[in-house]
C-alpha positions, -999 to +999 in steps of 0.1 A: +087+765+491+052+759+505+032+773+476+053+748+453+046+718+477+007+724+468+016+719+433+035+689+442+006+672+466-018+674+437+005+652+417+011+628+440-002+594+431+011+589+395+002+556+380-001+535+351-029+533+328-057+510+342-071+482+317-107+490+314-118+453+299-131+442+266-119+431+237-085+440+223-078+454+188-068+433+157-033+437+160-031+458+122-018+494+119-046+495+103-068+494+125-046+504+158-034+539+142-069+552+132-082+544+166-054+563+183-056+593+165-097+591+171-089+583+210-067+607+214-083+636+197-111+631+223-095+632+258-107+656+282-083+655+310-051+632+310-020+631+337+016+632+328+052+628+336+079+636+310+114+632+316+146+643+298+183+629+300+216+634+283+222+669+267+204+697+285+172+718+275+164+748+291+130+767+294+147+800+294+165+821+270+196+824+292+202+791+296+198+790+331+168+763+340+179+731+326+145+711+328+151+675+337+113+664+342+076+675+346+050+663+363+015+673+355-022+676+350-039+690+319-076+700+319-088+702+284-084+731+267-070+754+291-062+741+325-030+728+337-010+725+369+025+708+368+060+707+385+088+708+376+124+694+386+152+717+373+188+720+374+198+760+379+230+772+359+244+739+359+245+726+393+218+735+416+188+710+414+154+723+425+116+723+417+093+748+399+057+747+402+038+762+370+000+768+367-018+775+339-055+788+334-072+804+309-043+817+289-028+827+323+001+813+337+021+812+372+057+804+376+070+801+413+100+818+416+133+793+425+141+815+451+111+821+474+091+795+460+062+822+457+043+819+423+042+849+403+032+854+366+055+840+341+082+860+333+085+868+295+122+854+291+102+820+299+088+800+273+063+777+294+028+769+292+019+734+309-012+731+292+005+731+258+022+694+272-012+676+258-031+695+227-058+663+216-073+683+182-035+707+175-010+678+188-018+642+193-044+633+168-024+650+137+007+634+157-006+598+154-025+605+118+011+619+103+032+592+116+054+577+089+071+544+084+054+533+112+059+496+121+043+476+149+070+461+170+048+434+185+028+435+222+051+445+257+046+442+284+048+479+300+024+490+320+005+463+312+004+445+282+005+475+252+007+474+216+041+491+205+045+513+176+070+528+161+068+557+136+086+592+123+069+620+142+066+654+120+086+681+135+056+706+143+039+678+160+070+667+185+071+708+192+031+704+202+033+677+226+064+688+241+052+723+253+078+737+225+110+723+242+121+703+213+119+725+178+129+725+143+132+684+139+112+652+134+119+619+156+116+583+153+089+577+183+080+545+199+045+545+212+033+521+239-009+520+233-037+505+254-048+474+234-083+482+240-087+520+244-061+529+219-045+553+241-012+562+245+001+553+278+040+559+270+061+574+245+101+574+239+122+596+217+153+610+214+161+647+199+195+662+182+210+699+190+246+710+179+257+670+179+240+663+211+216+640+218+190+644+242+165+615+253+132+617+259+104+597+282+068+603+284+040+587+303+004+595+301-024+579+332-059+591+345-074+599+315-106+610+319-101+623+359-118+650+373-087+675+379-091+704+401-068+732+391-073+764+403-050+797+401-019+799+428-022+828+456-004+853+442+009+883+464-005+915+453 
């Protein structure tokens, strides 16, 4: 499991959003949901961990890895490095590293733990987990019914939003592991940046519900992602 441990030692150190000073926004949808989707739509490099309970989702077509959370760096447009916590046919919990560069992408394998390319009964791409033209910004600018809930304090103090999500968005920023159906989303948003720093959702499939946890950090880091040694 070496080559996975890399993965893992480049994520290490996961935080919060830091408050970068000035003055917050008016607190008006108004002006807080334009500046998101303008924020957003600009980020060059961005850290996150998304994690999943109740009802499984799996990134294979046998239903064999459940996914249960990532953990990962995205390098805009087409860098990302991530692992992965897993749950193999039901009972076996392990991790996954996944690289992905330039249309490229590594999987290691949950046996050896040596990367190799993805395997095409995979549907996984880390650096589809944040898309700022294709995902957030349309995300943000398509929300409807959207209500500001009032000022929490998570990870600091953070304007919350809540809002319907459009279905072909929620596929976007989850790297296509929820499909087919819109959410209610509630959005936790630097008062100042108008970033998002945390997101909460919950998805239906045959009756079952699955819920969903997202947090973003680091935006802006210099990332260094570079492709996995692969044997051959």
């Amino acid at each position: 499991m070496a080559t996975v441990a890399v993965v893992a030692a480049a994520l290490v150190g996961c935080g919060s959003g830091e408050d970068l000073g000035g003055e917050p926004m008016a607190a008006d949808l108004a002006v807080i949901v334009p500046a998101t989707a303008e924020g957003m739509g600009e980020v060059t490099s961005v850290r996150f961990e998304l994690e999943r309970s109740g009802a499984p989702v799996y990134i294979d077509q046998f239903g064999e890895l459940q996914v249960d959370e990532v953990r990962g760096r995205v390098r805009v447009p087409d860098a990302a490095d991530a692992l992965l916590v897993v749950t193999v046919s039901g009972d076996l919990s392990t991790k996954l590293g996944a690289v992905a560069i330039d249309g490229d992408v590594w999987l290691s394998n949950p046996v050896t733990g040596d990367f190799e390319p993805l395997p095409g009964s995979y549907d996984l791409d880390p650096t589809l987990f944040f898309d700022p033209q294709g995902g957030w910004r349309p995300l943000i600018e398509g929300l409807t019914d959207v209500t500001l809930v009032g000022m929490d304090d998570r990870d600091g103090q953070r304007y919350h939003l809540r809002g319907t999500a459009p279905a072909e968005r929620i596929e976007s920023v989850t790297a296509r592991l929820v499909r087919d159906q819109e959410v209610v989303m509630d959005l936790w948003i630097h008062p100042v940046t108008g970033l998002v720093t945390a997101a909460e959702f919950d998805t239906e499939l045959d009756g079952a519900i699955s819920s969903w946890e997202l947090r973003l950090s680091d935006y802006g880091a210099e990332f260094e992602i570079v492709p996995p040694a692969v044997d051959g």
